[in-house]
Biopython code that builds the backbone (N, CA, C, O; Angstrom):
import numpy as np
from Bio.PDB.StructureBuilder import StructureBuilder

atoms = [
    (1, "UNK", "N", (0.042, 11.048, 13.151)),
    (1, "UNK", "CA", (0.290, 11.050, 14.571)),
    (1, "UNK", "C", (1.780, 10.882, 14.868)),
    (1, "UNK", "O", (2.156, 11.556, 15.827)),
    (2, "UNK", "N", (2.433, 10.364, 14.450)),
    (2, "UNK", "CA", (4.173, 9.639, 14.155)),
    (2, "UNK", "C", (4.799, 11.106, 13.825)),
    (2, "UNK", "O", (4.525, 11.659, 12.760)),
    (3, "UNK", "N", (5.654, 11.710, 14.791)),
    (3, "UNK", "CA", (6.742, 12.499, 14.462)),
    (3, "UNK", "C", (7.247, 12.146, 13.509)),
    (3, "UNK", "O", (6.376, 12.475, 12.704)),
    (4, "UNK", "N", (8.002, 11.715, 12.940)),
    (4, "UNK", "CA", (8.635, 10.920, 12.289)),
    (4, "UNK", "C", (8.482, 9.644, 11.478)),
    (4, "UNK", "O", (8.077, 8.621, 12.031)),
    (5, "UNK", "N", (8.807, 9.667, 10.127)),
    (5, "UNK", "CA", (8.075, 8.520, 9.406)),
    (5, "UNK", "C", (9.672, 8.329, 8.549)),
    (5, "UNK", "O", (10.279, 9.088, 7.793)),
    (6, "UNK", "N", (10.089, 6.461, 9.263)),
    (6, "UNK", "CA", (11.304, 6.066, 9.143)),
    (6, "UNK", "C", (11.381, 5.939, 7.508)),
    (6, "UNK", "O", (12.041, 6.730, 6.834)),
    (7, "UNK", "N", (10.463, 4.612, 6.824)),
    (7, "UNK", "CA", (10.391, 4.484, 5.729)),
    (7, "UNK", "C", (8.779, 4.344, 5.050)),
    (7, "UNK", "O", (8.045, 4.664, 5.985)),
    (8, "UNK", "N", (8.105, 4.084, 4.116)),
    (8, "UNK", "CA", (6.981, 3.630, 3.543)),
    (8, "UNK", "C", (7.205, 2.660, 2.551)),
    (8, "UNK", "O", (8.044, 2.983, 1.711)),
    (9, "UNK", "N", (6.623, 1.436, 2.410)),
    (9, "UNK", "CA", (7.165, -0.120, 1.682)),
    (9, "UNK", "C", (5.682, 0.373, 1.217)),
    (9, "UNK", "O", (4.778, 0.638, 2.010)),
    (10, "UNK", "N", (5.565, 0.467, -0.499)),
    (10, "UNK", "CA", (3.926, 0.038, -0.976)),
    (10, "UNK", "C", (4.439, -0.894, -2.022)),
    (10, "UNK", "O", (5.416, -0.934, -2.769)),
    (11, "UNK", "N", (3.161, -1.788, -1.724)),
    (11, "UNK", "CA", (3.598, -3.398, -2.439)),
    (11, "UNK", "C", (2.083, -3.093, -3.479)),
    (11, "UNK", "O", (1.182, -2.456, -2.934)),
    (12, "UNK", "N", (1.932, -3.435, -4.535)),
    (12, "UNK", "CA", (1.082, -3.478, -5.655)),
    (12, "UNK", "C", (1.592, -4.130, -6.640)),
    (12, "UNK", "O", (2.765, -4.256, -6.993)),
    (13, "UNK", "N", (0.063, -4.773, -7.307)),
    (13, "UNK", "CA", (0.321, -5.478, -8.537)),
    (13, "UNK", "C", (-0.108, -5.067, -9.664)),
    (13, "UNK", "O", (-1.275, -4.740, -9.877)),
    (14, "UNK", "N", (1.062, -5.046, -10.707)),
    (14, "UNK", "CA", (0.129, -4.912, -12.090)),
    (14, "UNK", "C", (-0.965, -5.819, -12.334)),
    (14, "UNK", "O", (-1.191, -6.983, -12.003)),
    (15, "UNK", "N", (-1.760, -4.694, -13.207)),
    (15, "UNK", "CA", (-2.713, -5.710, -14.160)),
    (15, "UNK", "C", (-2.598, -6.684, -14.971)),
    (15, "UNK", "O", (-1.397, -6.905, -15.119)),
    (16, "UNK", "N", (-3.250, -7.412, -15.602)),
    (16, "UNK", "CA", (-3.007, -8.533, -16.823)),
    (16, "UNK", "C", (-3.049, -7.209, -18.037)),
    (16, "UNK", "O", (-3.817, -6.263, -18.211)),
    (17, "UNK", "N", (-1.964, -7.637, -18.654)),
    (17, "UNK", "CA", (-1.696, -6.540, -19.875)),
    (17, "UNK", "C", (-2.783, -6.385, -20.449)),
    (17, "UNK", "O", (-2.877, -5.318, -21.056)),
    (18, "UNK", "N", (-4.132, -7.427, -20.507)),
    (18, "UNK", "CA", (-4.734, -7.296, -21.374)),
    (18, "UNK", "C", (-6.097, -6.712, -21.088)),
    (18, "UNK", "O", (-6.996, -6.320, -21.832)),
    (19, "UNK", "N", (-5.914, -6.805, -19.215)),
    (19, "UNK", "CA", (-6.676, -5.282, -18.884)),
    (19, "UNK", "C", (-7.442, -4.429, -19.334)),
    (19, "UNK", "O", (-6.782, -3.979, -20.271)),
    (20, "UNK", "N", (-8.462, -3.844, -19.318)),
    (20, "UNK", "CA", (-8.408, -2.742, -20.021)),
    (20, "UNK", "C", (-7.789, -1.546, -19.058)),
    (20, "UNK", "O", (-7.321, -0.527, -19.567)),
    (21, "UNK", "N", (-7.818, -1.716, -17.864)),
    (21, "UNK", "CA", (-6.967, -0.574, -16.980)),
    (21, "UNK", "C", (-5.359, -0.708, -17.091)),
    (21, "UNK", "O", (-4.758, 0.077, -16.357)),
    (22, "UNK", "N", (-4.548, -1.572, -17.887)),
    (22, "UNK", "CA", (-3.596, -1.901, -17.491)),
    (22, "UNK", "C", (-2.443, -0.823, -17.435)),
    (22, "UNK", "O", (-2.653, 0.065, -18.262)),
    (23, "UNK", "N", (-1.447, -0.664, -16.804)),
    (23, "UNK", "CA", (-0.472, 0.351, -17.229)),
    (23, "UNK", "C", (0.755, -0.413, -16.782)),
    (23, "UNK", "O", (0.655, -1.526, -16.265)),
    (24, "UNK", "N", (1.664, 0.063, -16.940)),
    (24, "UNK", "CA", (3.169, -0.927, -16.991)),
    (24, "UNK", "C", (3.812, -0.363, -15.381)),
    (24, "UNK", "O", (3.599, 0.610, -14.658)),
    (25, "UNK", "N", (4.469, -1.269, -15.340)),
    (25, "UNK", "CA", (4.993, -1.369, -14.210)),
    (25, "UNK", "C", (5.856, -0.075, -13.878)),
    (25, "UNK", "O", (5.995, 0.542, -12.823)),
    (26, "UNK", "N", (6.394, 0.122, -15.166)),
    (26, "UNK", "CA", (7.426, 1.873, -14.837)),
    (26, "UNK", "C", (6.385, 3.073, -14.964)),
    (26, "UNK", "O", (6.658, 4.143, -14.421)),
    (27, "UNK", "N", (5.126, 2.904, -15.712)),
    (27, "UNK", "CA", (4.387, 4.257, -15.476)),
    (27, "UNK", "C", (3.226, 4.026, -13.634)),
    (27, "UNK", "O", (3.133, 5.006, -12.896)),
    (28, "UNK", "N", (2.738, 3.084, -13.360)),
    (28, "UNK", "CA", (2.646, 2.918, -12.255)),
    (28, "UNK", "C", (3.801, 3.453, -10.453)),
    (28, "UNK", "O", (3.467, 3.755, -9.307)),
    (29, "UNK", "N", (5.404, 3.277, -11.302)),
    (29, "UNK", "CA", (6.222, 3.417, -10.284)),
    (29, "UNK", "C", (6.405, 4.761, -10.165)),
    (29, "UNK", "O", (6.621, 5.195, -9.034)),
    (30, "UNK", "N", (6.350, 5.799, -11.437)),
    (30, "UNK", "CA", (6.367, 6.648, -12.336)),
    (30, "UNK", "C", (5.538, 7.521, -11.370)),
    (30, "UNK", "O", (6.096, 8.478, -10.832)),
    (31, "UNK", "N", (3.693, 7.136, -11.011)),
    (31, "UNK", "CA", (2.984, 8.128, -10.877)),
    (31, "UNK", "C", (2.675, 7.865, -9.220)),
    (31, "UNK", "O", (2.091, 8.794, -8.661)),
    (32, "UNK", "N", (2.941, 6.945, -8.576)),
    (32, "UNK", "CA", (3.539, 7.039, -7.585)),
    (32, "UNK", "C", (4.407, 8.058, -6.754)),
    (32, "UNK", "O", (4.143, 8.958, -5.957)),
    (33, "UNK", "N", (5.581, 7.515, -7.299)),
    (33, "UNK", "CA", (6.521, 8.538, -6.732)),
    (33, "UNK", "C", (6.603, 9.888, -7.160)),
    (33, "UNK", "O", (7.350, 10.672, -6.575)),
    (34, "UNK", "N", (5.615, 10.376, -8.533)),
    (34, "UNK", "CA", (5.258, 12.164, -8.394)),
    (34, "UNK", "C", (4.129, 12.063, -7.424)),
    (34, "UNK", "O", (4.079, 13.178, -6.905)),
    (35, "UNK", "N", (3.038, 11.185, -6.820)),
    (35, "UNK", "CA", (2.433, 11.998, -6.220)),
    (35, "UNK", "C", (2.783, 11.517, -4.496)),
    (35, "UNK", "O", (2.415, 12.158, -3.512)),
    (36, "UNK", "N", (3.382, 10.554, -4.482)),
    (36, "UNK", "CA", (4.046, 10.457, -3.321)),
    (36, "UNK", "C", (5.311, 11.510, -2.357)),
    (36, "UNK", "O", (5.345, 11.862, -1.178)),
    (37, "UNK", "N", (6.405, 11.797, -3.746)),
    (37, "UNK", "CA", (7.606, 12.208, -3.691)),
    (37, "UNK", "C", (7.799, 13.064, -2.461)),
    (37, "UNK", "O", (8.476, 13.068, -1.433)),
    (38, "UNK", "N", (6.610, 13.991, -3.242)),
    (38, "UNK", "CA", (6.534, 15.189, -2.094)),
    (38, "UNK", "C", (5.873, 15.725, -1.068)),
    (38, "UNK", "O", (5.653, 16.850, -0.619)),
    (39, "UNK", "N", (5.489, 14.073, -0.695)),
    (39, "UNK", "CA", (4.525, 14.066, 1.024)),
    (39, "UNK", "C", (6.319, 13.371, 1.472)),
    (39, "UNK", "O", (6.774, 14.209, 2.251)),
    (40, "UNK", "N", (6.969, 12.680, 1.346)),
    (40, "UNK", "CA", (7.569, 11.978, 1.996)),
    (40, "UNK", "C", (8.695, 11.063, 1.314)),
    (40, "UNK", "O", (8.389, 9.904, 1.033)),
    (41, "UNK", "N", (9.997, 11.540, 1.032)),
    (41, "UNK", "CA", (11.048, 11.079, 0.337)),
    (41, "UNK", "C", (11.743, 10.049, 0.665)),
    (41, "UNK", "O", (12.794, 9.745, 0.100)),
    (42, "UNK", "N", (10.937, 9.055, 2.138)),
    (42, "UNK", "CA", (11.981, 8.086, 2.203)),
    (42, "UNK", "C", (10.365, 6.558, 1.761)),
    (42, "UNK", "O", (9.985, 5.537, 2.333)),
    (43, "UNK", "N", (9.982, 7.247, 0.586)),
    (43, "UNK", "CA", (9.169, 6.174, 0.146)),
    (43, "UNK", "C", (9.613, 4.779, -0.643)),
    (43, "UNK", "O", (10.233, 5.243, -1.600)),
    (44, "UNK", "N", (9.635, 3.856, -0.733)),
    (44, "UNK", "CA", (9.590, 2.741, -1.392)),
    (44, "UNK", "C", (8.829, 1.778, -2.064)),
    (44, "UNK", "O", (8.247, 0.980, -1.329)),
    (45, "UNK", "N", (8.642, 1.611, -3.610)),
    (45, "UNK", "CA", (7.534, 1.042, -4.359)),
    (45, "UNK", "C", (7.944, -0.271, -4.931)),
    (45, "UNK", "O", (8.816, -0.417, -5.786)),
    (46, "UNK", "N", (7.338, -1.073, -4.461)),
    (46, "UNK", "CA", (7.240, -2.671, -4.766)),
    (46, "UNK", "C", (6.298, -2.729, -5.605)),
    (46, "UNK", "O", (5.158, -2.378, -5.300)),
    (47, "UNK", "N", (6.748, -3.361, -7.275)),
    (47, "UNK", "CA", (5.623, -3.739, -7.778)),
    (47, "UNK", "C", (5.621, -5.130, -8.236)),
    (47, "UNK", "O", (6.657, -5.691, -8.591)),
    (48, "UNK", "N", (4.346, -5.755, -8.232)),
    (48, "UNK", "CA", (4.803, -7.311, -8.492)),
    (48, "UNK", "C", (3.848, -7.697, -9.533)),
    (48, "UNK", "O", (2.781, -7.128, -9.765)),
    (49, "UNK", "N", (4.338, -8.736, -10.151)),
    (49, "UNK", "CA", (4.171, -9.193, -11.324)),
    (49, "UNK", "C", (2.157, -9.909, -11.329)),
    (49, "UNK", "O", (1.650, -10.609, -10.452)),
    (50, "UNK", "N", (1.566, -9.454, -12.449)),
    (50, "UNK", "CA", (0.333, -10.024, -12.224)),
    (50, "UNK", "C", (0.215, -11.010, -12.239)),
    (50, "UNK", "O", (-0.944, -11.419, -12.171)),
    (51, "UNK", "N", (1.544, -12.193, -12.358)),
    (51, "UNK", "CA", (1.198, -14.077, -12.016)),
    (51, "UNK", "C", (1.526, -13.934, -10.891)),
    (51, "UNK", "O", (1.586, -15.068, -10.418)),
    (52, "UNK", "N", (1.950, -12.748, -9.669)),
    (52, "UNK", "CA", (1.713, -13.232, -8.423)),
    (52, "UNK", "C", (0.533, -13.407, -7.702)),
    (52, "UNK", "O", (0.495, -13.482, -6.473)),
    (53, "UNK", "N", (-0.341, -13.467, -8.376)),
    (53, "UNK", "CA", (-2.085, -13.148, -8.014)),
    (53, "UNK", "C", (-2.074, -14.152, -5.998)),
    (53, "UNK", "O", (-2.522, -13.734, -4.930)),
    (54, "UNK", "N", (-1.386, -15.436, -6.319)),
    (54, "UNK", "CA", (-1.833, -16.166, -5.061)),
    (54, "UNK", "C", (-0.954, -15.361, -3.724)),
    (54, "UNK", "O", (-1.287, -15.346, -2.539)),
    (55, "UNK", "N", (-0.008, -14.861, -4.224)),
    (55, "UNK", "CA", (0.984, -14.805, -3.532)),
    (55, "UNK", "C", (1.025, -13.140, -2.560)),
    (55, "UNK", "O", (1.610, -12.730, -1.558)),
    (56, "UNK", "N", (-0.143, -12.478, -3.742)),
    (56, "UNK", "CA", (-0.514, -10.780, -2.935)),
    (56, "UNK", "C", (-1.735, -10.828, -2.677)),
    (56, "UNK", "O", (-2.740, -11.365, -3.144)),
    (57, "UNK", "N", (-1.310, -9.786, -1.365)),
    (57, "UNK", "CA", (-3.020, -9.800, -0.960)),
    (57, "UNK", "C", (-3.070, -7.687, -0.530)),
    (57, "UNK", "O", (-2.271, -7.020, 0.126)),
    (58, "UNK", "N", (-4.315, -7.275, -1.236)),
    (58, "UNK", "CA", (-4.127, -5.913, -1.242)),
    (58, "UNK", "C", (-5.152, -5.713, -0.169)),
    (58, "UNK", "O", (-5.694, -4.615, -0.297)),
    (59, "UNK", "N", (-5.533, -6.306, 0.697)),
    (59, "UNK", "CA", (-6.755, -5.924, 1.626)),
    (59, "UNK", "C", (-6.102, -5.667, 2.859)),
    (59, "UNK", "O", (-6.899, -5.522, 3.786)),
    (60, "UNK", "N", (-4.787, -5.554, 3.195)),
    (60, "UNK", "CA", (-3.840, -5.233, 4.475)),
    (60, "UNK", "C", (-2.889, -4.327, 4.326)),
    (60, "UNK", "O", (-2.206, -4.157, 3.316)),
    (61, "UNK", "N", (-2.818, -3.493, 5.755)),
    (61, "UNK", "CA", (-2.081, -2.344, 5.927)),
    (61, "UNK", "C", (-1.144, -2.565, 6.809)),
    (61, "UNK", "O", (-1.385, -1.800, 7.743)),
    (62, "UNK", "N", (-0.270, -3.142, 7.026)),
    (62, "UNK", "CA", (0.569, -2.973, 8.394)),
    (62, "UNK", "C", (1.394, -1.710, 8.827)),
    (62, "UNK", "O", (2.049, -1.185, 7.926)),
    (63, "UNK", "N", (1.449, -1.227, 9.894)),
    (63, "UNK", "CA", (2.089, -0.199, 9.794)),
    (63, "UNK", "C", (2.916, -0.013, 11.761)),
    (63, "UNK", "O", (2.362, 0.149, 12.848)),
    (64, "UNK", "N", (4.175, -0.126, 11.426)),
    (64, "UNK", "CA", (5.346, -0.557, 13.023)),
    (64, "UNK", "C", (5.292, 0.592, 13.642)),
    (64, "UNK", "O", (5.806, 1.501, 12.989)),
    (65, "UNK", "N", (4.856, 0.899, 14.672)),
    (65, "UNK", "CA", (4.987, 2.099, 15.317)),
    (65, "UNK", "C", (6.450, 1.644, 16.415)),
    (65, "UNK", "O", (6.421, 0.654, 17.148)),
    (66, "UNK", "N", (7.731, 2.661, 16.308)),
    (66, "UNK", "CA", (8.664, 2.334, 17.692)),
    (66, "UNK", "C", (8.707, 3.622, 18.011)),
    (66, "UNK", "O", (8.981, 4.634, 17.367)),
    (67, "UNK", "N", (8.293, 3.356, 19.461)),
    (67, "UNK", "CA", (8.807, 4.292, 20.249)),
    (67, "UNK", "C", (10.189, 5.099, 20.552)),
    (67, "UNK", "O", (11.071, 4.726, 19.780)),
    (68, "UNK", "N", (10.567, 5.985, 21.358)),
    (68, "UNK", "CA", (11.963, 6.340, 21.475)),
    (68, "UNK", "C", (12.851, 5.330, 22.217)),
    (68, "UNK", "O", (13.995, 4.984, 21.922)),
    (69, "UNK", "N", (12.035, 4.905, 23.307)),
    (69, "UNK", "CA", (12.779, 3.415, 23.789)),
    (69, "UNK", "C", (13.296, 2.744, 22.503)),
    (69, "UNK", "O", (14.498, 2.859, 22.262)),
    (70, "UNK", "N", (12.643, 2.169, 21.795)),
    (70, "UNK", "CA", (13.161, 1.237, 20.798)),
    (70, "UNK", "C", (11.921, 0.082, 21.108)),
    (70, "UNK", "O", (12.102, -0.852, 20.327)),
    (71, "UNK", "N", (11.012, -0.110, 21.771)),
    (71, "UNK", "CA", (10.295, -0.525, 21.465)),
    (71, "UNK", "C", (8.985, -0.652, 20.605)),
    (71, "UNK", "O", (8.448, 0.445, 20.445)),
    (72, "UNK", "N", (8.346, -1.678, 20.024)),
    (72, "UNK", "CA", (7.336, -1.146, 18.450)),
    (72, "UNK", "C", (6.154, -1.704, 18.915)),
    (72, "UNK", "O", (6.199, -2.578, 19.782)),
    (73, "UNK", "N", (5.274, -1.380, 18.531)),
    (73, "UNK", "CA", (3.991, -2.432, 18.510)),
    (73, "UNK", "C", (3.690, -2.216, 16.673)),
    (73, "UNK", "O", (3.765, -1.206, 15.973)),
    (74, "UNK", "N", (3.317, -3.709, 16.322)),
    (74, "UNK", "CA", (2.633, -3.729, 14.910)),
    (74, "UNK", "C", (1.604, -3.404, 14.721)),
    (74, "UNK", "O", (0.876, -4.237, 15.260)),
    (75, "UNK", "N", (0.834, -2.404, 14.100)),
    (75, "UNK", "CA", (-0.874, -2.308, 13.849)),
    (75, "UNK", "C", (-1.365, -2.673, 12.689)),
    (75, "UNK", "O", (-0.873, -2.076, 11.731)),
    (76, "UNK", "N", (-2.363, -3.643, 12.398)),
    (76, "UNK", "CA", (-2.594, -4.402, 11.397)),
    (76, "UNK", "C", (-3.627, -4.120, 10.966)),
    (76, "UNK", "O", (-4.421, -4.105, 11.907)),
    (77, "UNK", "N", (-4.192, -3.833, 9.888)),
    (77, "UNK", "CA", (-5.599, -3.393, 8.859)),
    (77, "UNK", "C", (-5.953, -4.214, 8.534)),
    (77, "UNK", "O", (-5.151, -5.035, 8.980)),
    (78, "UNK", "N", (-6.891, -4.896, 7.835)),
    (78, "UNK", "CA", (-7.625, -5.617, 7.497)),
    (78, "UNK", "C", (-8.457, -4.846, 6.220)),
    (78, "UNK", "O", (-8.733, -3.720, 6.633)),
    (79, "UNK", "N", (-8.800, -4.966, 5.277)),
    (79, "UNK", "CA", (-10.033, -4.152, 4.747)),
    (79, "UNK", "C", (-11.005, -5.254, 4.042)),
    (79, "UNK", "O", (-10.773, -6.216, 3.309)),
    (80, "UNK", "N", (-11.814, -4.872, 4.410)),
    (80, "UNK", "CA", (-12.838, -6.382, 3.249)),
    (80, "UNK", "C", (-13.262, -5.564, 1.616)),
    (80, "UNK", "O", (-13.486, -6.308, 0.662)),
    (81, "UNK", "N", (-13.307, -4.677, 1.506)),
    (81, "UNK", "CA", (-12.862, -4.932, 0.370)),
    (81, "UNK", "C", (-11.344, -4.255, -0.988)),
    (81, "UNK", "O", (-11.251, -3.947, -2.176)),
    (82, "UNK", "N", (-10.743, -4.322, -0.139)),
    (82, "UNK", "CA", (-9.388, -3.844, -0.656)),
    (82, "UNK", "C", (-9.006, -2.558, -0.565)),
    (82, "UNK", "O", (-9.853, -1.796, -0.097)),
    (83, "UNK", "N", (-7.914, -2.078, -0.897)),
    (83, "UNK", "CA", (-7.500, -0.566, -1.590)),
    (83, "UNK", "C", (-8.648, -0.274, -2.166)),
    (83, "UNK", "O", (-9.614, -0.034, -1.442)),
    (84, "UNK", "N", (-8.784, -0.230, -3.651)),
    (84, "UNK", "CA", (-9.620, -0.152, -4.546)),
    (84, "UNK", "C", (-11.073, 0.397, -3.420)),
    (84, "UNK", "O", (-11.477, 1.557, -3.341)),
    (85, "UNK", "N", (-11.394, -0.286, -2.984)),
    (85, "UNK", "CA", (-12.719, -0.097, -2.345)),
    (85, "UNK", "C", (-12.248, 1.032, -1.480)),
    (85, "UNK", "O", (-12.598, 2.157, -1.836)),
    (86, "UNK", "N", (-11.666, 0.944, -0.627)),
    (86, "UNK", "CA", (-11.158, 1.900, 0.277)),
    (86, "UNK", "C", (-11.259, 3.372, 0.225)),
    (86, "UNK", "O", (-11.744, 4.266, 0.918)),
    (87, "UNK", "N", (-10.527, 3.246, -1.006)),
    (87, "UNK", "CA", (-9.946, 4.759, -1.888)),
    (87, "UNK", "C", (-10.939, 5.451, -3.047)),
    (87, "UNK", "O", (-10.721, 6.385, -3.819)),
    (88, "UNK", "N", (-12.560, 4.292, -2.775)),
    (88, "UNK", "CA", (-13.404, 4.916, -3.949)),
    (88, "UNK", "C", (-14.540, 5.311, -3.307)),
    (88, "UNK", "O", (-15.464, 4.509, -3.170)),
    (89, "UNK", "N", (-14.622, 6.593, -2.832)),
    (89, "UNK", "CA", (-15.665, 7.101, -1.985)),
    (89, "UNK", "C", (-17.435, 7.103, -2.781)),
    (89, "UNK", "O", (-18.245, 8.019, -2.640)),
    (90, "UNK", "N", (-17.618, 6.081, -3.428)),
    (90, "UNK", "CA", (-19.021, 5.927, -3.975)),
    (90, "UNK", "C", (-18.857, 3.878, -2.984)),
    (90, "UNK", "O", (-19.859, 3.313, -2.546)),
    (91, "UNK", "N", (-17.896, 3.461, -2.928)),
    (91, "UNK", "CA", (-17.721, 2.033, -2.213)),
    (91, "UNK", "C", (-17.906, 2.250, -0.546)),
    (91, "UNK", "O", (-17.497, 3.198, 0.125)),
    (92, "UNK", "N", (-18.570, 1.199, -0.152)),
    (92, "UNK", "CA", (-18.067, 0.931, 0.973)),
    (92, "UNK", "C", (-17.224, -0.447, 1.577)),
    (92, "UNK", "O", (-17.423, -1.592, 1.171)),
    (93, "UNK", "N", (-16.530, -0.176, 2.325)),
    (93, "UNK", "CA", (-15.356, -1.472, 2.939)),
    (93, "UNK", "C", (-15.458, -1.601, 4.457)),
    (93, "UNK", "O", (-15.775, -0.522, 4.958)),
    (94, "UNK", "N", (-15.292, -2.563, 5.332)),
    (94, "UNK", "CA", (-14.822, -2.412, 6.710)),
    (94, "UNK", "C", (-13.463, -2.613, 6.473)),
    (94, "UNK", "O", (-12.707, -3.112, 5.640)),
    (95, "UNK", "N", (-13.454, -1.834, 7.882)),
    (95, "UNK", "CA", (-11.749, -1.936, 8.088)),
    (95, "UNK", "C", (-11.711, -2.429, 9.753)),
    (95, "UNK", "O", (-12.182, -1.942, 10.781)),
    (96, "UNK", "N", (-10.774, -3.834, 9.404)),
    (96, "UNK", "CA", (-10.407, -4.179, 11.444)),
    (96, "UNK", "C", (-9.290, -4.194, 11.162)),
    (96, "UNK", "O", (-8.731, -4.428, 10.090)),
    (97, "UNK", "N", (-8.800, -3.858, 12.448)),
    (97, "UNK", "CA", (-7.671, -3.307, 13.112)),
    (97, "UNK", "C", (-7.501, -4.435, 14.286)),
    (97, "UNK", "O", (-8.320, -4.775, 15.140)),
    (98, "UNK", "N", (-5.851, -5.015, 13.992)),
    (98, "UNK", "CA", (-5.510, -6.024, 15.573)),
    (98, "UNK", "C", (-4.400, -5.260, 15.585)),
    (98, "UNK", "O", (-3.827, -4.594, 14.723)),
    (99, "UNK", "N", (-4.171, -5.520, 16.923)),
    (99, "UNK", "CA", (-2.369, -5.125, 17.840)),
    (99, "UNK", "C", (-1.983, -6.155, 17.776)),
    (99, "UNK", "O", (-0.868, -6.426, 18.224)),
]
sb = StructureBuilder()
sb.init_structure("model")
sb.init_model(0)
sb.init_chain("A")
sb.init_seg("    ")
for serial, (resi, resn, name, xyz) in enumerate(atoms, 1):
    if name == "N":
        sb.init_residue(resn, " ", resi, " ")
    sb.init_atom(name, np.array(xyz, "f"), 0.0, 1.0, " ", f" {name:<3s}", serial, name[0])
structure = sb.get_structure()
């Protein structure tokens, strides 16, 4: 809907190495930005360490809409059960939404 898309911040955590899904932090940033690159070049990938477990939470989307005024409203996601769930069309998740 957004003419214009200023930047994209995606925050994710590696796995515990010992995982069996695990992949490293540079092939994660790696397959990202090929399949990101070329929807949208002013992307940005945060990845954080799997002892941040308390400290991330993957079940939220925020996303700043500003107008041409210069004014924004924040729109906030919620998902109950994460990305993961979100993005696996055999799952189901709710998703709420606050202003």
């Amino acid at each position: 809907m957004a003419k214009e898309v200023e930047k994209i911040v995606i925050h994710c955590r590696e796995l515990h190495y010992k995982d069996a899904n695990y992949e490293s932090s540079y092939r994660i940033n790696d397959g990202l930005e090929a399949t990101l690159k070329p929807l949208i070049d002013k992307v940005s990938i945060e990845i954080h360490s799997f002892k941040d477990k308390k400290n991330f939470h993957d079940r939220s989307v925020d996303i700043r809409m500003i107008d041409a005024d210069g004014s924004s409203v924040l729109h906030k996601y919620d998902l109950s059960g994460g990305i993961d769930k979100l993005m696996d069309i055999k799952a189901e998740t709710k998703v709420y939404r606050y202003e």
